[in-house]
C-alpha positions as CSV (number, residue, x, y, z in Angstrom):
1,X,0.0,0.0,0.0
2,X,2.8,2.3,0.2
3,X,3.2,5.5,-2.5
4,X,6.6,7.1,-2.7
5,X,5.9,10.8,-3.3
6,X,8.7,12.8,-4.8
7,X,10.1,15.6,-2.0
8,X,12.5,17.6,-2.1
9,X,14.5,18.6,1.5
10,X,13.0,21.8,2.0
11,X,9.1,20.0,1.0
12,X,9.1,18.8,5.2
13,X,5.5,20.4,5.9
14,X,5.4,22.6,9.0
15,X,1.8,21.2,8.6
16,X,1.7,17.6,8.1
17,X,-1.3,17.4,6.6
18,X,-0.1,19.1,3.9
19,X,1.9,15.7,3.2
20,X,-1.4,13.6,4.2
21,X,-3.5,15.0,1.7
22,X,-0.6,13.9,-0.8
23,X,0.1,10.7,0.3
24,X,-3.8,10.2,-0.3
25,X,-4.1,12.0,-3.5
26,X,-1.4,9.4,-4.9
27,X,-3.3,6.3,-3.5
28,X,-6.5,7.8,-4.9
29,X,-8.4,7.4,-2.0
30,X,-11.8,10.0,-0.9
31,X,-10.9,12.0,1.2
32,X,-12.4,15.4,3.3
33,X,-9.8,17.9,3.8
34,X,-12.4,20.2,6.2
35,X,-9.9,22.9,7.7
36,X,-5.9,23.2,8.1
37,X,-6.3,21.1,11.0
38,X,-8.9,18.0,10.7
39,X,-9.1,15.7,7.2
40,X,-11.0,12.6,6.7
41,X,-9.9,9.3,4.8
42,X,-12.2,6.3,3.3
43,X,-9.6,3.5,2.6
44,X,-10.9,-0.2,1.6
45,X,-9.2,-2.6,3.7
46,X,-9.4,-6.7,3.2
47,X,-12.2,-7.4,5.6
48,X,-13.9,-3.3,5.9
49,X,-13.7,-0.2,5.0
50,X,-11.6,2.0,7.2
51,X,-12.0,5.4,8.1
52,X,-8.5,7.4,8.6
53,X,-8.9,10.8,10.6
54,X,-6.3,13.2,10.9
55,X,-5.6,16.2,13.1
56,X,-3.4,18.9,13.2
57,X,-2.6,20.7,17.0
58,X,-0.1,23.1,16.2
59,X,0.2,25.0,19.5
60,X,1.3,20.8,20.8
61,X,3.1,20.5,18.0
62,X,1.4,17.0,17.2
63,X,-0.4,15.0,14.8
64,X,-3.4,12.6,16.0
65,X,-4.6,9.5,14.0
66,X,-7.3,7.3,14.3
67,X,-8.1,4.3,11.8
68,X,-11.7,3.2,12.6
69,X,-13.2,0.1,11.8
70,X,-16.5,-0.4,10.1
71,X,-18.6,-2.3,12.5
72,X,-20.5,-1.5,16.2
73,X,-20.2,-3.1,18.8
74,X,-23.3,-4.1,21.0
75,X,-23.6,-3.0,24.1
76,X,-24.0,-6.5,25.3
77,X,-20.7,-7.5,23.9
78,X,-18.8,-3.9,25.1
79,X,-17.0,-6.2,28.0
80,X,-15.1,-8.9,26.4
81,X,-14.4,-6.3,23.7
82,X,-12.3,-4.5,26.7
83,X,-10.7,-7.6,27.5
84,X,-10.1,-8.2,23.7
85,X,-8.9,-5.0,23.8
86,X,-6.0,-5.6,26.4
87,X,-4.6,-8.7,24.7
88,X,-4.3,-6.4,21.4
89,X,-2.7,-3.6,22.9
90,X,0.1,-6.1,24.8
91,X,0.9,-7.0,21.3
92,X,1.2,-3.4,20.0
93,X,4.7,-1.9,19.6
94,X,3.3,1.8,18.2
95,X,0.0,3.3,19.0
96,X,-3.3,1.3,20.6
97,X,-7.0,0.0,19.7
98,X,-9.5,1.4,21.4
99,X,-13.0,2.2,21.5
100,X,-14.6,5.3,19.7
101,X,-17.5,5.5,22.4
102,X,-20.1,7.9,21.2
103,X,-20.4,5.3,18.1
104,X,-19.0,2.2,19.4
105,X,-16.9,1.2,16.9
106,X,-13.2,0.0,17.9
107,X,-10.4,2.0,16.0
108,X,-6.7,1.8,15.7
109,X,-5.4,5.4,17.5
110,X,-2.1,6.9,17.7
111,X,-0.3,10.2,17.9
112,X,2.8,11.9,16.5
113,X,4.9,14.6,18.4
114,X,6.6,16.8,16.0
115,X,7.5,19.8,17.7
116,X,11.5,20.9,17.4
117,X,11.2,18.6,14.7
118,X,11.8,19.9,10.9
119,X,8.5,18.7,9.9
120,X,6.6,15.6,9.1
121,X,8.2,13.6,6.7
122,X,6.5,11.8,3.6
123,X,8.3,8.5,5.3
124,X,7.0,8.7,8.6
125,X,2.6,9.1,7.3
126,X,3.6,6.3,4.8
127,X,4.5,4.3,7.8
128,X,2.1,5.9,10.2
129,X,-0.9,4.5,7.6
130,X,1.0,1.3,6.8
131,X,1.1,0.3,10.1
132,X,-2.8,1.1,11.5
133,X,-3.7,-0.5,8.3
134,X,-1.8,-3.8,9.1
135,X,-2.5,-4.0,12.7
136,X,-6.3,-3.2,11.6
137,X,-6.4,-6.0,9.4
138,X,-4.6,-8.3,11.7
139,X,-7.3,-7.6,14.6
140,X,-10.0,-7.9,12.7
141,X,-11.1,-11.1,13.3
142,X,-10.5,-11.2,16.3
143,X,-13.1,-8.5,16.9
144,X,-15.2,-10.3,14.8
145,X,-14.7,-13.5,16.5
146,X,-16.1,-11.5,19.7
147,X,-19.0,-9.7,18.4
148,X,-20.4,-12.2,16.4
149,X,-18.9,-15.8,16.9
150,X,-19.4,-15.9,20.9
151,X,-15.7,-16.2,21.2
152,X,-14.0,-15.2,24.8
153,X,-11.4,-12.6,24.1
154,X,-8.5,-15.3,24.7
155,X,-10.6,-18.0,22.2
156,X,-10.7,-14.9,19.4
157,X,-7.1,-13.4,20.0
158,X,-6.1,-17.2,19.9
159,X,-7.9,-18.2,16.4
160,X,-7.4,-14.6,15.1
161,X,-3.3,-15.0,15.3
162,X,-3.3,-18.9,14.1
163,X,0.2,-19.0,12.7
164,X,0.0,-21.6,10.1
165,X,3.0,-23.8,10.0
166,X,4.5,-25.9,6.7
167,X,2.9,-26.3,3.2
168,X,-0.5,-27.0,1.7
């Protein structure tokens, strides 16, 4: 899924979503670009749709991100979801899955601290997106395997992370 966008050194955006709105220009993806500090992505994953959302707080100097699952979870099946949720985020080596709760919908989140840094780097929201994406698909199932399949949150994290071993 990665696009290499041309840059030249002094191209580092003061606001990264500047580089953002590149990045998913070049991957043709629909986006909403609302202000200089908010944009909204529709990218089609494997298993869903995901919905990327950026923002811009310059006075922090950081960047959050959210990739957001399409599905809700019911209310009855909110508390293995939180126990689902800390096996996933024991796994995690950059950002964490959470819960969006006005919507209930779980979501991939993570935030970038730029400040004394040159700028965001074309590099850095390839692998910013490359990652949620992964890790989104990765978990999938296993949220699936919750909200629908009457699987504990150790049963789905189990079967979602089945490492197959030798040759069909």
């Amino acid at each position: 899924m990665t696009i290499s966008v041309e840059f030249g050194d002094d191209e580092l955006a003061a606001n990264p979503l500047d580089l953002v709105e590149q990045f998913v220009i070049a991957n043709d993806w629909p986006f909403d670009r609302r202000n200089d500090e908010e944009m909204a992505v529709e990218v089609p994953g494997r298993w869903c749709d995901f919905s990327l959302y950026f923002a811009w707080r310059e006075e922090l100097g950081a960047m959050h991100f959210t990739c957001a699952y399409d599905m809700k979870i019911p209310d009855a099946k909110r508390p293995p979801i939180y126990e689902l949720l800390a096996l996933v985020n024991d796994r995690m080596w950059l950002g964490h899955f959470g819960i969006w709760a006005e919507e209930n919908i779980p979501m991939f989140r993570h935030s970038v601290l730029l400040r004394g840094a040159s700028g965001a780097s074309m590099e850095q929201i390839e692998d910013l997106v490359d990652i949620a994406l992964s890790e989104a698909e990765r978990f999938y199932p296993a949220f699936q395997f919750v909200i629908w399949g009457g699987k504990t949150a150790n049963e789905a994290i189990a079967a979602a992370l089945l490492d197959t071993v030798g040759e069909a």
